[in-house]
Backbone as a printed PyTorch tensor [residue, N CA C, xyz], in Angstrom:
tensor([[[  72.9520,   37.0370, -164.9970],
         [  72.7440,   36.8030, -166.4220],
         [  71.3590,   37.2660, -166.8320]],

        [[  71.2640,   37.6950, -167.9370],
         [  70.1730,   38.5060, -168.7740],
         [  68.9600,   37.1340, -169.5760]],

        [[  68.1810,   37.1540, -169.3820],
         [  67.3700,   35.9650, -170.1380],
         [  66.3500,   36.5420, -171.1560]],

        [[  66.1910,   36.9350, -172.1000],
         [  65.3560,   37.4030, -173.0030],
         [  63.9200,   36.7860, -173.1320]],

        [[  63.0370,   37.2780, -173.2500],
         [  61.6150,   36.8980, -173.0450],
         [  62.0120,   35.6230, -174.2970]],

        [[  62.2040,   35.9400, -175.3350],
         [  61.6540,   35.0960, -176.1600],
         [  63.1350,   34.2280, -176.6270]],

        [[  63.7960,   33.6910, -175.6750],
         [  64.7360,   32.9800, -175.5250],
         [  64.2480,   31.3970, -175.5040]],

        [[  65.3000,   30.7990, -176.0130],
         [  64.8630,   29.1860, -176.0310],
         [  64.8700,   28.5230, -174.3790]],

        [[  65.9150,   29.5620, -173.1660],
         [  65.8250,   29.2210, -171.7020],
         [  64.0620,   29.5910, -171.3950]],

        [[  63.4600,   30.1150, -172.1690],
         [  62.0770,   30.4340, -171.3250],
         [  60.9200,   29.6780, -172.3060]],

        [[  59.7990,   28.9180, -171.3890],
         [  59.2940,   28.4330, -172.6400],
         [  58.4940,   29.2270, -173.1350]],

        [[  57.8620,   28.6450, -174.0880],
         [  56.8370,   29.9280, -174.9300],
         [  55.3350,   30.2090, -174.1170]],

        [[  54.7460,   29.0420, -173.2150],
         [  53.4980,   29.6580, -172.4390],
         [  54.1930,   30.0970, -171.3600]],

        [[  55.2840,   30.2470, -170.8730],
         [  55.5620,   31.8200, -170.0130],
         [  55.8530,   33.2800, -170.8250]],

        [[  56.2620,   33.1510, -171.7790],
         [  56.7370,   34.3160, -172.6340],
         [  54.9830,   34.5120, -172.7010]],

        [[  53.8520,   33.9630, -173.3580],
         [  53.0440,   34.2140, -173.6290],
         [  51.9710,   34.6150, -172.3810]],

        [[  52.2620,   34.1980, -171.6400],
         [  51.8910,   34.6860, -169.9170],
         [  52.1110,   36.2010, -169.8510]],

        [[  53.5460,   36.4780, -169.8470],
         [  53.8770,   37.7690, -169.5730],
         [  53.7490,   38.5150, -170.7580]],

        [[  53.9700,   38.3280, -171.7610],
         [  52.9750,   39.3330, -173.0380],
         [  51.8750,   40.0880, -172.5840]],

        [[  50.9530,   38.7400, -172.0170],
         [  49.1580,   38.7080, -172.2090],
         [  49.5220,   39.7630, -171.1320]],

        [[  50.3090,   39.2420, -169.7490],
         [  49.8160,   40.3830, -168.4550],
         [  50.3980,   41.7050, -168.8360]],

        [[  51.1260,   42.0500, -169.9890],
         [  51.6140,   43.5110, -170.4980],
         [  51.0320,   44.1820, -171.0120]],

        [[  50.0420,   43.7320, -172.2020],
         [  48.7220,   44.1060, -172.5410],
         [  47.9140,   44.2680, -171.7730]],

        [[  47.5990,   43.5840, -171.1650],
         [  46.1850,   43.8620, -170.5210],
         [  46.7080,   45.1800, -169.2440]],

        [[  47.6920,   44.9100, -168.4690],
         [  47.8780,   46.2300, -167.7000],
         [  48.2300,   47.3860, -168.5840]],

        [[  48.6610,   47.2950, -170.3680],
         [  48.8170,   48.7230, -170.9960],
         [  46.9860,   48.7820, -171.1670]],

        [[  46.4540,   48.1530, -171.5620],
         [  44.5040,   48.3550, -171.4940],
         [  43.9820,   48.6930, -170.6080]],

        [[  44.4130,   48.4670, -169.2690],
         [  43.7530,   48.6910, -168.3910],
         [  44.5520,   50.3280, -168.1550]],

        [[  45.8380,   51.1220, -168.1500],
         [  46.1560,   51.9800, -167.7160],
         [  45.6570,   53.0190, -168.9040]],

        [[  45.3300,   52.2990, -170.1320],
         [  44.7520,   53.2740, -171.0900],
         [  43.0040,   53.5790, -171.0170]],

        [[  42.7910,   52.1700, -170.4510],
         [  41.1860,   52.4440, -170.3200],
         [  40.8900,   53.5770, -169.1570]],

        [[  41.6660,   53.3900, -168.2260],
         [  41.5100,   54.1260, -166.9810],
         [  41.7180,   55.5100, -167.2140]],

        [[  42.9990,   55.9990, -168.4030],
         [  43.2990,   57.1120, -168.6500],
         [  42.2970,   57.8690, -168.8410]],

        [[  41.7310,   56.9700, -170.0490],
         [  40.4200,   57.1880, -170.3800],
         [  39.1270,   57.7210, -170.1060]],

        [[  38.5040,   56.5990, -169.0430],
         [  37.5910,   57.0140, -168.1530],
         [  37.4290,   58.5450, -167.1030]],

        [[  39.0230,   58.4510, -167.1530],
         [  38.8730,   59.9420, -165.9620],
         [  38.9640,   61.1620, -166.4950]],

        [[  39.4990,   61.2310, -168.1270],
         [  39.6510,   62.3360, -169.1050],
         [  38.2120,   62.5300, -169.2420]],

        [[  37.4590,   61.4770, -170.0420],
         [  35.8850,   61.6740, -169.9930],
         [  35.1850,   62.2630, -169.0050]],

        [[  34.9770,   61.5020, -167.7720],
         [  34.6670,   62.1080, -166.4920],
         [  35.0490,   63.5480, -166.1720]],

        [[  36.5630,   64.2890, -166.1510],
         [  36.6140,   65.7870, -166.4170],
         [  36.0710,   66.1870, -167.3440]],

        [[  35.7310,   65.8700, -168.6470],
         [  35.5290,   66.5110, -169.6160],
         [  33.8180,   66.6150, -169.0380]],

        [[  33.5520,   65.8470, -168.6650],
         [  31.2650,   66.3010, -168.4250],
         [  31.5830,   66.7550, -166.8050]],

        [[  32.5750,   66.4790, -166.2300],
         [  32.3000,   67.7290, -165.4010],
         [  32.7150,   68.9110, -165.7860]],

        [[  33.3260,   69.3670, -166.1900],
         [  33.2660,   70.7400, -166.7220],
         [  32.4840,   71.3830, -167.7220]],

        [[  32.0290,   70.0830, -168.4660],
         [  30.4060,   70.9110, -169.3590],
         [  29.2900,   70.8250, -168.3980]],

        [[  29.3860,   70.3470, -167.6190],
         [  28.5180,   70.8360, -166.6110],
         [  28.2750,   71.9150, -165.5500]],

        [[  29.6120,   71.8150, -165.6920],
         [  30.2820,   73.6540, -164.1490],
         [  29.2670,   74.3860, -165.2910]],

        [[  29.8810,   74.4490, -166.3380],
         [  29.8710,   75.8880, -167.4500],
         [  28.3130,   75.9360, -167.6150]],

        [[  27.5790,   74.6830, -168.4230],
         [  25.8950,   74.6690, -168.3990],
         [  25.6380,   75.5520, -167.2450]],

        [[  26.0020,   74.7220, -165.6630],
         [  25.6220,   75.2790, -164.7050],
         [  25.4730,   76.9130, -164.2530]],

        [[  26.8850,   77.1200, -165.0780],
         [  27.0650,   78.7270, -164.5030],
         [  26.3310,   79.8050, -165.2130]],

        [[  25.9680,   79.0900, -166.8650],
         [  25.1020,   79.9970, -167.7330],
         [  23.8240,   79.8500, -167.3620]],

        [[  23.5760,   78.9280, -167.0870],
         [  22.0180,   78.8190, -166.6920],
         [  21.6160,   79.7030, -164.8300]],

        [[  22.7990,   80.1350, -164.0650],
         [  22.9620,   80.8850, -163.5990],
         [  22.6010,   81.9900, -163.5120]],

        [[  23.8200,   82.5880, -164.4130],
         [  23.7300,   83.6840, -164.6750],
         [  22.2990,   84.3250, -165.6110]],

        [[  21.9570,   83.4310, -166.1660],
         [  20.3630,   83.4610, -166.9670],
         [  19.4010,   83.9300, -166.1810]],

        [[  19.6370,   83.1350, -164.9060],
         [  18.6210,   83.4070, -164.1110],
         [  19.0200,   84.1880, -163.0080]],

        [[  19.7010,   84.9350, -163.2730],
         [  20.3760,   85.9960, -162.1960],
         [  19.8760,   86.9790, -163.0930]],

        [[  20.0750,   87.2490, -163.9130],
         [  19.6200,   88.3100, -165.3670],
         [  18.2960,   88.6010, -165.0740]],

        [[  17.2720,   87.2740, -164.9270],
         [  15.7640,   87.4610, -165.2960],
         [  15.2260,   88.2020, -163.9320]],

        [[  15.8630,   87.8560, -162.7460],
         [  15.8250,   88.3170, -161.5870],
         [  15.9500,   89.5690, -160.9940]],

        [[  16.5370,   90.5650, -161.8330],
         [  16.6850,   91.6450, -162.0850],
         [  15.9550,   92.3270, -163.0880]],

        [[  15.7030,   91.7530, -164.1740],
         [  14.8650,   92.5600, -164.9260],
         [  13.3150,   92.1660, -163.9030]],

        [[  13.2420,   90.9790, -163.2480],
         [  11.6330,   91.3410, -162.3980],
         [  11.6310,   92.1470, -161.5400]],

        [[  12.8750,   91.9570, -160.8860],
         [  12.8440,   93.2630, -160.0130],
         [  12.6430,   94.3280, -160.3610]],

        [[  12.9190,   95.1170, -161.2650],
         [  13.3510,   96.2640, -162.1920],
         [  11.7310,   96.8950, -162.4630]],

        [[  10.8310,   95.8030, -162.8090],
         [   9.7820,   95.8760, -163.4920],
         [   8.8060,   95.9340, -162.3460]],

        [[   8.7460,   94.9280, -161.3290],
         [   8.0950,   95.3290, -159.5280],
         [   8.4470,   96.6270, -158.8900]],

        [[   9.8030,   97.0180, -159.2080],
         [   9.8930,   99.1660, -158.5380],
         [   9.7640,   99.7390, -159.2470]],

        [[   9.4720,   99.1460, -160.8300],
         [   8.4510,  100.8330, -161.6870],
         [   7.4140,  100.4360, -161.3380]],

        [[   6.5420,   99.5280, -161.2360],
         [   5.1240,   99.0440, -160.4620],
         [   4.9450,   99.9580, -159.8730]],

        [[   5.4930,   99.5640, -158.6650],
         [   4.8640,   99.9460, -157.1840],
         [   5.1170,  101.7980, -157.2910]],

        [[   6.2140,  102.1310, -157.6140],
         [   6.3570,  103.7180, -157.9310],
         [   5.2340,  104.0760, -158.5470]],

        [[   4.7820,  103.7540, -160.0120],
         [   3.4320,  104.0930, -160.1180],
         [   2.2420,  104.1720, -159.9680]],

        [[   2.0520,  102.8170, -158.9380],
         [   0.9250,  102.6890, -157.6930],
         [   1.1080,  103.5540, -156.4330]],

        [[   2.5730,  103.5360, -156.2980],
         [   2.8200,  105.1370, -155.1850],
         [   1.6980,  106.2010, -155.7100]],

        [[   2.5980,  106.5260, -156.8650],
         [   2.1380,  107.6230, -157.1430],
         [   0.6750,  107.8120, -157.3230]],

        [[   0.3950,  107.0980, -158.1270],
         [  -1.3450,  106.7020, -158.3750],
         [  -2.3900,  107.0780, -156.5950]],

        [[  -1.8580,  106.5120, -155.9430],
         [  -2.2730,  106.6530, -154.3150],
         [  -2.4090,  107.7450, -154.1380]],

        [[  -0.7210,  108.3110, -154.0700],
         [  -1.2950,  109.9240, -153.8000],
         [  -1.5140,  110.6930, -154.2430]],

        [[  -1.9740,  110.5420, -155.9590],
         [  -2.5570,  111.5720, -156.5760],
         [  -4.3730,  111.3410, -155.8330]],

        [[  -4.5000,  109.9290, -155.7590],
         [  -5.7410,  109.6980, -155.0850],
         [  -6.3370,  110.2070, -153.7810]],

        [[  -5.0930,  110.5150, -153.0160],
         [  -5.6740,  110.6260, -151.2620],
         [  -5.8720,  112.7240, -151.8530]],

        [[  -4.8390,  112.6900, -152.8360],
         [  -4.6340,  114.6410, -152.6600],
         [  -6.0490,  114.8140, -153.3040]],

        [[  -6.7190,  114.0280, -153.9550],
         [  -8.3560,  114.1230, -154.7600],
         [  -9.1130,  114.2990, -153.6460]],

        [[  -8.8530,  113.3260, -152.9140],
         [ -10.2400,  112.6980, -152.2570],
         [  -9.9610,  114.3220, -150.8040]],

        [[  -8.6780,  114.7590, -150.7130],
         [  -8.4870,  115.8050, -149.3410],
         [  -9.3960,  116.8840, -150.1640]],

        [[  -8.9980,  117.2220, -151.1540],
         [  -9.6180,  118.2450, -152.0170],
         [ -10.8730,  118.4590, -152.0680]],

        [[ -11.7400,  116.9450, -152.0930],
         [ -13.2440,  117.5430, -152.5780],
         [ -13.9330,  116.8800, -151.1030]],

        [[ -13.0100,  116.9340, -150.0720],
         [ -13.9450,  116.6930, -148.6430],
         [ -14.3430,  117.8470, -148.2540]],

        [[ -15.1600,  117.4010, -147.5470],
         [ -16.3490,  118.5520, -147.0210],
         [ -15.5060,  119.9660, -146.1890]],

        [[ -15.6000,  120.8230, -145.4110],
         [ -15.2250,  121.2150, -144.6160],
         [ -15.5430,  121.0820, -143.4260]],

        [[ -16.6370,  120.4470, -143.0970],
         [ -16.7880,  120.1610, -141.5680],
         [ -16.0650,  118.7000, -141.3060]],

        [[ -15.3880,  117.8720, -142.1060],
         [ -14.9990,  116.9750, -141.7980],
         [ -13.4370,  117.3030, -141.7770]],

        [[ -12.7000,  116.9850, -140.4220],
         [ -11.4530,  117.3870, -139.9300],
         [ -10.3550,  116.0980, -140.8320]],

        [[  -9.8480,  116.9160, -141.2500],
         [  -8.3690,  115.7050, -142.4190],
         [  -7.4740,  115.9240, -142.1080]],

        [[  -7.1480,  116.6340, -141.0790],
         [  -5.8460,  117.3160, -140.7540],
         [  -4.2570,  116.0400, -140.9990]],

        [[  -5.3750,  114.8750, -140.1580],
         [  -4.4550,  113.4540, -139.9290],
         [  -4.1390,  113.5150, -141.2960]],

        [[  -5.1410,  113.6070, -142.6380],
         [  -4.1670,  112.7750, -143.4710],
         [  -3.7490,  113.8200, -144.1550]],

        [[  -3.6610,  115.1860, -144.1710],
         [  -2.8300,  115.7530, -145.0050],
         [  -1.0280,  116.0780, -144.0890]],

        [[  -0.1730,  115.1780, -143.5590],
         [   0.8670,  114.9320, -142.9740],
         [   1.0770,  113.9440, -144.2200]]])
């Protein structure tokens, strides 16, 4: 036989028992829903922050690089326009042979 919650066979502080524990487990499965939707939602604004601020600095890392091998190329060069000066106006009794290789 079938007994209906809100039947005169059941009294009313059990009907009101099992109400209260129906609510509170739909609150608790909605709060929980809740909590873990939130929780994905800032982890994934965080992957993404993470990956732009990344890539930001993957960017800047390259343009220093970029900017350290035109440097040094023009300190190359600077050098040996310097050593081909300095072979040029040495003496002739002084032997350079070493550095013009």
């Amino acid at each position: 036989t079938t007994v209906l919650l809100l039947s005169d066979e059941v009294s009313q502080f059990v009907a009101l028992i099992r109400s209260t524990g129906g609510f509170v487990m739909a609150g608790f499965l909605l709060g929980n829903m809740t909590t873990v939707t939130l929780g994905r939602r800032k982890s994934f604004s965080l992957e993404y922050s993470f990956q732009a601020a990344l890539e930001l600095a993957v960017e800047a890392s390259r343009k220093a690089d970029s900017i350290l091998n035109h440097t040094l190329k023009n300190t190359m060069a600077d050098a040996v326009g310097d050593i081909d000066m300095f072979l040029q106006k040495t003496a002739a009794n002084i032997d350079v042979t070493h550095l013009r290789q």
